[in-house]
N, C-alpha and C positions, 0 to 999 in steps of 0.2 A: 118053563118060565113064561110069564104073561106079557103081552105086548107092552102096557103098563109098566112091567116091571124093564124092560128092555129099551123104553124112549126116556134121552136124554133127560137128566130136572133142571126143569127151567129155571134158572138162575138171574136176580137183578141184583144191579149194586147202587148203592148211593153212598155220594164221596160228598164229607163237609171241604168243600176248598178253600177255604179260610185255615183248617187245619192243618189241610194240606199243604200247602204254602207256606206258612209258618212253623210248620212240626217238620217239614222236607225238603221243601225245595228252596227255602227264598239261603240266597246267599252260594248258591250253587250254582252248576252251567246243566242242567236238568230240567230249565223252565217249561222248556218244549216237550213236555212229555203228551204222550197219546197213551192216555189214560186205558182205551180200550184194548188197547194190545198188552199192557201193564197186566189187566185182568184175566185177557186170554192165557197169556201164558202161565197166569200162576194155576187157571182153573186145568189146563195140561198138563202142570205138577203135580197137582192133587190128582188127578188120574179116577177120576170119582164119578166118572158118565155126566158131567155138569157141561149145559150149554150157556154160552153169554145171551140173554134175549135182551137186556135193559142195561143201561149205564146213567146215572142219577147223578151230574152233576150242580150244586147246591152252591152257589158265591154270591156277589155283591159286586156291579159294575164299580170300578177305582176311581177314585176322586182325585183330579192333577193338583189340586192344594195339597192335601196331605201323602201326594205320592213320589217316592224319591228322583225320579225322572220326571217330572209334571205330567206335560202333556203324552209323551211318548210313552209312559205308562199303562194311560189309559188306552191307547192306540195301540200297544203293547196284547194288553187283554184281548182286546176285541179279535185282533189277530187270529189269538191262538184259539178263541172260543170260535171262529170259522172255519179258521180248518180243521179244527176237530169234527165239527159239523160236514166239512164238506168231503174230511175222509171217512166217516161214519155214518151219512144220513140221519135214518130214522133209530138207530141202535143208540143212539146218544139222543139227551136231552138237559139242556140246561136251563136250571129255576132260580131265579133270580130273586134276591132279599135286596135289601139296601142298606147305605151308611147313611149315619145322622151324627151330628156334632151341635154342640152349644154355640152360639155365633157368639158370645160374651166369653166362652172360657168357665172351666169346672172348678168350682173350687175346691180343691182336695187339700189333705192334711201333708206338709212337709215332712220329707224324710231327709233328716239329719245326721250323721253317721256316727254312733257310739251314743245316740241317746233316745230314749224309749220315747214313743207316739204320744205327742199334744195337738190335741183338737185345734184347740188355742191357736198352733202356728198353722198356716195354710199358705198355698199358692194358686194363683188362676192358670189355670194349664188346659191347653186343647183335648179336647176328650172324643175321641174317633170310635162311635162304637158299630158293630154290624148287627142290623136288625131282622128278623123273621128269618135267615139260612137255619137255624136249629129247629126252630118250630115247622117249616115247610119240609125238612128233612122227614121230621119224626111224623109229621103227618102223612106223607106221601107213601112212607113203608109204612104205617099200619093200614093206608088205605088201601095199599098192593096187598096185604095179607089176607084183609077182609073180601076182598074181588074173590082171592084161590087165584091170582095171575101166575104164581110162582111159586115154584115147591123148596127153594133155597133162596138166601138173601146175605148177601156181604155188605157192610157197612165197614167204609173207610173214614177214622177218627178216634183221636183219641181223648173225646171230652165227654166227662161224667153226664151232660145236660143230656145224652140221647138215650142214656138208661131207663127212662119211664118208657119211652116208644118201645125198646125190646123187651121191656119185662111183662108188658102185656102183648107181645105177639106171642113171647113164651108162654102165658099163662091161657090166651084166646085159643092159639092158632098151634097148639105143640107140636104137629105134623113138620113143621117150617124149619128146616135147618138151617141157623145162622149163623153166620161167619164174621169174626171182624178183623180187619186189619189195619194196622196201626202205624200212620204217617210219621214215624219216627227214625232216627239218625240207631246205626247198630253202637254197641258201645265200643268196637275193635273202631270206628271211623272216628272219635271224638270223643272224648266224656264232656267234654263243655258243651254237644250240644244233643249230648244222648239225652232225652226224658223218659222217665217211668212211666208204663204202660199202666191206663187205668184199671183199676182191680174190678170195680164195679162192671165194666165191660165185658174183661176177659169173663168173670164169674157167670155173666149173661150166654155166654156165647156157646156153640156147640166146639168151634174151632177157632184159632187167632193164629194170624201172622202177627211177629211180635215185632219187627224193626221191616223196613226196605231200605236193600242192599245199593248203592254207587253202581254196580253191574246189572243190576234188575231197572235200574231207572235209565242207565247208557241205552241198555238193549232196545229200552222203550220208546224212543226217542222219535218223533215225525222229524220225516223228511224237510230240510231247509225251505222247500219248496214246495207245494200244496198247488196243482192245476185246478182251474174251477171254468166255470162254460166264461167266465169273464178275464180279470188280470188274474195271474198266480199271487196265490197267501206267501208271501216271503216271513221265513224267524226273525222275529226284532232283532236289531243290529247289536242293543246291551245281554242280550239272553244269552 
């Protein structure tokens, strides 16, 4: 066997955290999770000679207007995006999109219950949307693919919009084995807040985790406490 054939495949991941958040954790005691140990150990499951070289995390600093804590929210974030950083260094990176809102309010069509969609009726409603996390996601893995940085790639998320990014790494780069796994609730934990996995994804991928487990997210868990050369990261008080 060749040397080649015997060193680790360098392995990156990029996690949509909007999806993540919203597909896993929000509503849970999970907030705190340390994403890269999350990863380790599934890649010691899989037992596949995979090393972690990159973690790609993808969000959007919180807005205290639209977040259900205000300001603590925000100050929340920032927390956990430090001590991630300061238990992982240069193994982690976080890329940063933004939210944008209407300051007048969107006016969308009213949903009335037991009666089919009129243009006609509407309401001005806050409209929060997240800007460039999908597009810097899907740019950042085809640009790692294009380099040859990594001979494997997992992708955490479960939204159709990152299927053009894989479908040409599969089509460019077919050497590339990728992985996705999917920030979803199992259906034995909830059917209320189980979602179906995108097909478009899975169909993409060489391998999928289809749900993460309450006990894969517990195990994951950083430390309360985060030392740093200045004050210790303490877990938000609401997390």
């Amino acid at each position: 066997m060749s040397t080649s054939e015997k060193a680790p495949k360098k392995t990156a991941v990029y996690i949509d955290g909007y999806n993540l958040y919203y597909g896993r954790l929000r509503g849970t005691s999970f907030k705190w999770l340390d994403i890269v140990h999350l990863f380790q150990s599934l890649l010691i499951q899989r037992d596949q000679n995979e090393s972690l070289i990159r973690v790609n995390l993808f969000t959007a600093p919180a807005l205290a207007n639209f977040a259900t804590h205000g300001k603590e929210s925000v100050e929340a974030q920032s927390a956990y995006h430090r001590a991630l950083k300061a238990r992982h260094g240069d193994l982690l990176e976080t890329i940063y999109g933004n939210h944008t809102f209407d300051k007048k309010g969107a006016l969308l069509p009213t949903f009335v219950p037991g009666r089919p969609y009129d243009r006609t009726n509407r309401t001005r409603v806050w409209k929060l949307e997240e800007k460039k996390t999908d597009v810097n996601l899907a740019i950042r893995m085809y640009q790692d693919a294009s380099k040859g940085l990594y001979d494997r790639i997992i992708l955490m998320s479960n939204d159709s919009d990152t299927e053009p990014a894989l479908q040409a790494i599969r089509q460019d780069y077919p050497h590339i084995i990728i992985g996705v796994v999917m920030p979803i609730h199992p259906p034995e934990q909830g059917a209320t807040l189980h979602r179906r996995a995108s097909g478009s994804l899975v169909n993409l991928a060489h391998w999928t985790v289809a749900h993460i487990t309450d006990d894969q997210l517990q195990k994951a868990q950083l430390p309360d406490k985060i030392p740093t050369k200045k004050q210790p990261i303490l877990k938000p008080g609401h997390w």
